[in-house]
ZAMARGU-4260 file (C-alpha; in steps of 0.2 Angstrom, whole numbers, plus 5000, padded with zeros to 4 digits):
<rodrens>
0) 4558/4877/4154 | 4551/4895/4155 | 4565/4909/4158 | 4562/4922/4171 | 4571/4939/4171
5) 4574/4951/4186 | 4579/4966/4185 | 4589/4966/4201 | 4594/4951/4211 | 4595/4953/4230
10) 4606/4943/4240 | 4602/4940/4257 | 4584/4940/4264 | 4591/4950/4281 | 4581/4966/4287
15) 4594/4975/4276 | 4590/4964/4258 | 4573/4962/4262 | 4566/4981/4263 | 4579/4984/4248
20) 4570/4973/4236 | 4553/4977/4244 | 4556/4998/4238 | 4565/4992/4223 | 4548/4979/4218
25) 4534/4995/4223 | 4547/5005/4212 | 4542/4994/4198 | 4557/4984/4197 | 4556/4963/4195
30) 4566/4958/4208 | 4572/4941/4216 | 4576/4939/4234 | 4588/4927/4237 | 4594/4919/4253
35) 4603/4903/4256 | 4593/4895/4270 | 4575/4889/4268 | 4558/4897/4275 | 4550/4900/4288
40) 4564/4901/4298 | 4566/4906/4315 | 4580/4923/4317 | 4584/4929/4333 | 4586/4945/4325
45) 4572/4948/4321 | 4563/4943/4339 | 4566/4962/4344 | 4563/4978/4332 | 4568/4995/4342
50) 4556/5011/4339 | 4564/5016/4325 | 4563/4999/4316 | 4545/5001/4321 | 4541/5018/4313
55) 4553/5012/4296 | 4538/4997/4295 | 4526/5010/4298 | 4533/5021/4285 | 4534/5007/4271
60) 4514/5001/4276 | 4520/4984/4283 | 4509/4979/4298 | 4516/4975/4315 | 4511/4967/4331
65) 4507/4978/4347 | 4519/4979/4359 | 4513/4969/4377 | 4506/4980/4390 | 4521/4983/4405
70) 4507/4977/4417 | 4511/4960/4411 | 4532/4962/4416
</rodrens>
């Protein structure tokens, strides 16, 4: 069995944990994200991200959807 070391082990795969461990792996650091449910998975928390969420994705170069035009509401 082959051991694998982490520098830092985050818990919880949330918006929260998963943009820490993404900064701490472009930092360099070998890190393991660890949640206890399996993936995909569907969050509702995840269903809607306000402006600012949007410009912290923007800001850390992960893509995003286009919002729907309002013609369509």
């Amino acid at each position: 069995m082959r051991e694998t070391r982490f520098d830092v082990v985050v818990i919880g795969s949330g918006p929260g944990g998963s943009v820490a461990a993404l900064v701490l792996a472009r930092g360099g650091a070998r890190v393991a994200l660890v949640d206890k449910a399996s993936f995909p998975r569907d969050k509702a928390c995840g269903d809607l991200v306000g402006p600012r969420g949007l410009r912290l994705l923007a800001d850390l170069g992960l893509p995003t959807l286009e919002a729907p035009s309002r013609d369509i509401w």
